[in-house]
N, C-alpha and C positions, 0 to 999 in steps of 0.2 A: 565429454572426456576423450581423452587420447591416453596412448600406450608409447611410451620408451622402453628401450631395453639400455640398464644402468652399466655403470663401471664391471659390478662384480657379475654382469650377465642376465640377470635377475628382468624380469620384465613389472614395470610399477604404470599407474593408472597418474596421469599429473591434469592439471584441469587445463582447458580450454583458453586460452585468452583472445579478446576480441581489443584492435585497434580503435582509437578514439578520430574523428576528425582531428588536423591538424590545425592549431590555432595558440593566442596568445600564452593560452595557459601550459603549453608543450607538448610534449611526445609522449602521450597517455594510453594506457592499456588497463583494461578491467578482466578479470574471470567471474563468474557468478559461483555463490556459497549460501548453505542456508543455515538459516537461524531456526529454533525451536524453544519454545520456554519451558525454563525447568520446573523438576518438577512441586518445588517451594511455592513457585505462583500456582501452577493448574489447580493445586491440592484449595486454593484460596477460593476458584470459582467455584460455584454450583453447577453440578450436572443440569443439562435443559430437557425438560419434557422429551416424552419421548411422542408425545399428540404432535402429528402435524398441523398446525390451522394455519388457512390463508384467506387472510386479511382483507378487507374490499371496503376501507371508507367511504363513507357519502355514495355509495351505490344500489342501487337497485337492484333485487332478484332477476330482474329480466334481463339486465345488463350484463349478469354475470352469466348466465347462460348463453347471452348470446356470445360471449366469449369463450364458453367450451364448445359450444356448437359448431363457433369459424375455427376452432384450435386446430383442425384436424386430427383431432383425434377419433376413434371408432365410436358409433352408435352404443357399441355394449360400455364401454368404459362413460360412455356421457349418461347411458341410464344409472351403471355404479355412482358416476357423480350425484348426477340429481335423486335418485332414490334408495342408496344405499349410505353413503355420506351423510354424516350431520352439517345442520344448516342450523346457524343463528342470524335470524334477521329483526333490526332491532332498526330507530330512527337515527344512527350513527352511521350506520351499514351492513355488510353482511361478512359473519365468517363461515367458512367451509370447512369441515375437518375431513379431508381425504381418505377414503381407504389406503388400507395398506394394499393393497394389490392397482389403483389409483398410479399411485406415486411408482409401484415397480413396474410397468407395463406405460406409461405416456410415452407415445413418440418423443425424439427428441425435438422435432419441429411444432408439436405442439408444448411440452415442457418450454420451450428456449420463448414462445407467445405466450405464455401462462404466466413464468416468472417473468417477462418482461416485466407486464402489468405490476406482478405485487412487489416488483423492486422499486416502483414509483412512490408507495407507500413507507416511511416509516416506520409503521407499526411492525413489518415485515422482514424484523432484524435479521433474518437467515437468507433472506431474498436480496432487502438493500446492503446486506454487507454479508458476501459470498464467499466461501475459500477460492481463492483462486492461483487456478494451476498455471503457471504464466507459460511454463514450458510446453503445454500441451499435452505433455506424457505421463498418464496417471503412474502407471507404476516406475517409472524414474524418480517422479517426484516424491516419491512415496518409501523410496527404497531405505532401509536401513531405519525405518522407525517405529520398528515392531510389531506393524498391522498385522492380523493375518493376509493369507490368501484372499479368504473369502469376504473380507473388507474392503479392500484394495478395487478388489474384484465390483464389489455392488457401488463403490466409487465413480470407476469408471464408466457403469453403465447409467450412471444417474447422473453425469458431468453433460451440462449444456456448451455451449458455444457463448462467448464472451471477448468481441473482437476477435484475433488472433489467440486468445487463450480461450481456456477451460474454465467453469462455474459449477462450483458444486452446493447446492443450498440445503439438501435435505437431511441433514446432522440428527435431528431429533427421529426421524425411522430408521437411519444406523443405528443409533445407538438402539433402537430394539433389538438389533440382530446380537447383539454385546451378551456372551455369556455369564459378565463376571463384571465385581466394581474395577477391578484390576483393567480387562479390555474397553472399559468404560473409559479411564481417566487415559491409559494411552491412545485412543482415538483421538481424548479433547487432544492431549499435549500437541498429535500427529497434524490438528488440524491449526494448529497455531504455525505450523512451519513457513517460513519464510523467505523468499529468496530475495539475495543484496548482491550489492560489487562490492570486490576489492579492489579499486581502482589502485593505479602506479605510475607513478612517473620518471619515466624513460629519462639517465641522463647520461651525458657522455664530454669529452676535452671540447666538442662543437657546441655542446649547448646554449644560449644566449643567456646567460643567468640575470643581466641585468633586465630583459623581458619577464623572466620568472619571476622576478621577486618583486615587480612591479603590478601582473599581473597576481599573485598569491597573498601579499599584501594588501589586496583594493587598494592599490594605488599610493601602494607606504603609507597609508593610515592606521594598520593596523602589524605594529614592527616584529611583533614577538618573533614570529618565523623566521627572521634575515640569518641569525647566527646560525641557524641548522642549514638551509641555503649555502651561505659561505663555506661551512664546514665540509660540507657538499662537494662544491666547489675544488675543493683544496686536498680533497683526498681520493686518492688515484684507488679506478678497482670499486665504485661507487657506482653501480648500474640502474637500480632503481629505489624509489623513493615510494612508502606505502602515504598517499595520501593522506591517509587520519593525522599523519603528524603534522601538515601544513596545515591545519583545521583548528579552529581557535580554541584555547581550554575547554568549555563546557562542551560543543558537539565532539571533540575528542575524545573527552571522558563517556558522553551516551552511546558513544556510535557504534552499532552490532548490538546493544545489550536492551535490555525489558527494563522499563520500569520498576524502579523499586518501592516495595510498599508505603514508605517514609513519603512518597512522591504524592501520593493521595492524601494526607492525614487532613487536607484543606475542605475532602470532599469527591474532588474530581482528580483525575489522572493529566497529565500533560496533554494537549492535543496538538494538531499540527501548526496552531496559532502561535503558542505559546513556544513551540520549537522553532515555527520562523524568526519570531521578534527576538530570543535570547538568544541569537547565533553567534551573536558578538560580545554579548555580555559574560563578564565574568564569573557574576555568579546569579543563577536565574532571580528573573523576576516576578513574583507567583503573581501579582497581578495582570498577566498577559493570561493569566487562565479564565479572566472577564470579557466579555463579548465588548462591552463599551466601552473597558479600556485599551481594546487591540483595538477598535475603531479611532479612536481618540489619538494612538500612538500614528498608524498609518497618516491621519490626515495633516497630522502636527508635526511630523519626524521624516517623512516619504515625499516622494516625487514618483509619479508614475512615468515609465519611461518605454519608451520603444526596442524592439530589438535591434540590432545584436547585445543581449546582456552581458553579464561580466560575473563575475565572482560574486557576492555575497546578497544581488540582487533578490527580493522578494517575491515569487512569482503565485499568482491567486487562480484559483481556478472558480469560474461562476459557471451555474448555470441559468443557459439561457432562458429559461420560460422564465425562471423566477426572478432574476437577476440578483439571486445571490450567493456569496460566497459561500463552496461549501468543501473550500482544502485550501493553504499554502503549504508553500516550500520554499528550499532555499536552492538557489541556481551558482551550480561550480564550475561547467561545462560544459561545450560541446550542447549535449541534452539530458545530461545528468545531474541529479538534485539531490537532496538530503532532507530526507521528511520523517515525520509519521506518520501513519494512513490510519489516524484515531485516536479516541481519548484513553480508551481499553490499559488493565493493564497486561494485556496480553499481545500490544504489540509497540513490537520495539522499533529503535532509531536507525534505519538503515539507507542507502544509495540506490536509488533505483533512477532507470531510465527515462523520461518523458512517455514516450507510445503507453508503456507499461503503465504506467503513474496515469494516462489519460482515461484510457482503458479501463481501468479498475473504477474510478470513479463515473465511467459515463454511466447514463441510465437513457433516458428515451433520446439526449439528444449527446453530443461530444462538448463538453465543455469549455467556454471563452476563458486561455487564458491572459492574464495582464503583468506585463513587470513594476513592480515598485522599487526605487534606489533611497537610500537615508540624502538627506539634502544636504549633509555636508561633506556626499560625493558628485565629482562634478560629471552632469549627466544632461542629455536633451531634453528638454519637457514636453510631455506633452499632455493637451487638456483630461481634465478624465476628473468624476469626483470618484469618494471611496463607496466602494459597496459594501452592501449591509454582509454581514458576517453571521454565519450558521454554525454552530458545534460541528466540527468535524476534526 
């Protein structure tokens, strides 16, 4: 944030904006804003235990010890581990249920090797999918949604490192601190927040329109946006442009907003599959909420292509051990996409950056990304088959 002082003297808080690489798509500028879901959805989830367990498929007691023991963490907190904690060890693997004094007291250098591990895991839904604070600053990010202090406050000191951001996994031993169903359901709400761009585009008597409309178009295949372009165009005093409106019907209509309950009645909530492949379509396709038929689409509809991408390109993130897919998006510019980062209906459609977007989803390694193009845009080819596709 920054400070002006207005016309009538007044001093007001205006946001931030950061400049876009210059390229075919034009003279772009984002500020960052956040999203929170209301409170019509929260009231729909279930509060989550307030037991912490972490999860150790296919592992061995001795394996897991020998991972508090390298955690660095202190001898007194690895005897609370092993003999004060509950342990289930079964031929699936082991779970751990931490003290509460465990989880408040780990270095952060052993927490950040601890949760690495159980975010390898699945089963480890508070580990593999973490709040994350992309700003770094707990109480920034935190400002204005009701926490208390002393939520805020045990936030902070339980936030790991997560690339250049902040990881916060331990939701079920806040919520013990919660004096009330009331602090209970604004915590969940606080921890659904979200940060997006409002991306804009810069225009002026210099600008190439005919560039713009070629580029925002993909390539005039998709005309709807020309008349608001030209209009553009044609009227003096026209500075900038909110992206959502060169965005084709449907991500127009989702983009900043949560899913709405109707969206589920199939079973599942949309994920980021299902939002890449209907980017262009007018009115969704619920069969892109199938794993084989988003495979079946890409192989039969797509060309994988090299960079530099373009506008409505499909971009897949895999990981490498497994080689499989486990997120798209959709590529607008520069290094900014349009996703959802899940099936949940607790998270919504919003703009985020690549670093961010890579980030969130790394776990032990950084993930390969790939571009795909529809093949009745003209594009390079190059070899590649389709990879297999994970709910995400």
């Amino acid at each position: 944030m920054t400070t002006v002082i207005a016309d009538d003297g007044s001093i007001q808080r205006v946001k931030e904006t950061h400049r876009v690489k210059p390229g075919p798509w034009g003279d772009l500028e984002y500020y960052y804003t956040y999203l929170e879901a209301p409170d019509s959805l929260v009231e729909l989830v279930p509060v989550p235990s307030q037991q912490t367990v972490w999860r150790f498929p296919g592992s061995k007691p001795e394996d897991v010890r020998a991972l508090f023991a390298n955690s660095g963490m202190s001898e007194e907190l690895i005897d609370e581990l092993g003999n004060r904690s509950v342990w289930h060890i079964s031929v699936d693997g082991i779970r751990v249920h931490p003290t509460d004094r465990v989880i408040k007291e780990l270095p952060i250098g052993a927490r950040l090797k601890i949760y690495q591990v159980l975010r390898g895991f699945e089963e480890n839904s508070f580990h593999r999918n973490p709040v994350i604070i992309e700003s770094g600053d707990v109480a920034g990010w935190f400002a204005g949604t009701g926490l208390s202090d002393i939520a805020i406050a045990a936030i902070d000191s339980l936030s790991y490192p997560l690339g250049p951001s902040l990881a916060f996994s331990d939701l079920p031993f806040l919520l013990g601190l919660m004096s009330s169903e009331k602090e209970e359901r604004d915590l969940l709400r606080a921890t659904t927040r979200t940060r997006t761009l409002i991306l804009r585009l810069r225009v002026n008597k210099d600008s190439d329109f005919q560039t713009l409309s070629d580029y925002w178009t993909a390539g005039f295949k998709y005309k709807d946006i020309l008349p608001l372009l030209e209009s553009v165009q044609r009227t003096e005093g026209v500075e900038r442009i909110d992206i959502a409106h060169l965005l084709p019907p449907l991500p127009r209509k989702l983009l900043y907003t949560f899913p709405s309950v109707s969206l589920g009645l199939s079973g599942r909530y949309p994920d980021s599959f299902w939002t890449a492949l209907n980017f262009f379509e007018f009115w969704p396709k619920e069969k892109f909420l199938n794993t084989v038929e988003v495979e079946k689409e890409v192989r039969t509809n797509f060309t994988r292509v090299a960079p530099p991408y373009r506008y409505g390109d499909i971009l897949v993130m895999i990981d490498p051990g497994s080689g499989r897919v486990v997120h798209s998006c959709v590529y607008l510019a520069d290094d900014i996409v349009y996703t959802k980062n899940g099936p949940g209906l607790l998270r919504p459609w919003i703009l985020m950056r690549m670093p961010d977007l890579i980030t969130r989803l790394a776990s032990e390694q950084v993930p390969v990304v790939e571009g795909w193009r529809r093949k009745d845009v003209i594009s390079p080819q190059i070899s590649g088959e389709t990879p297999a596709v994970s709910n995400r």
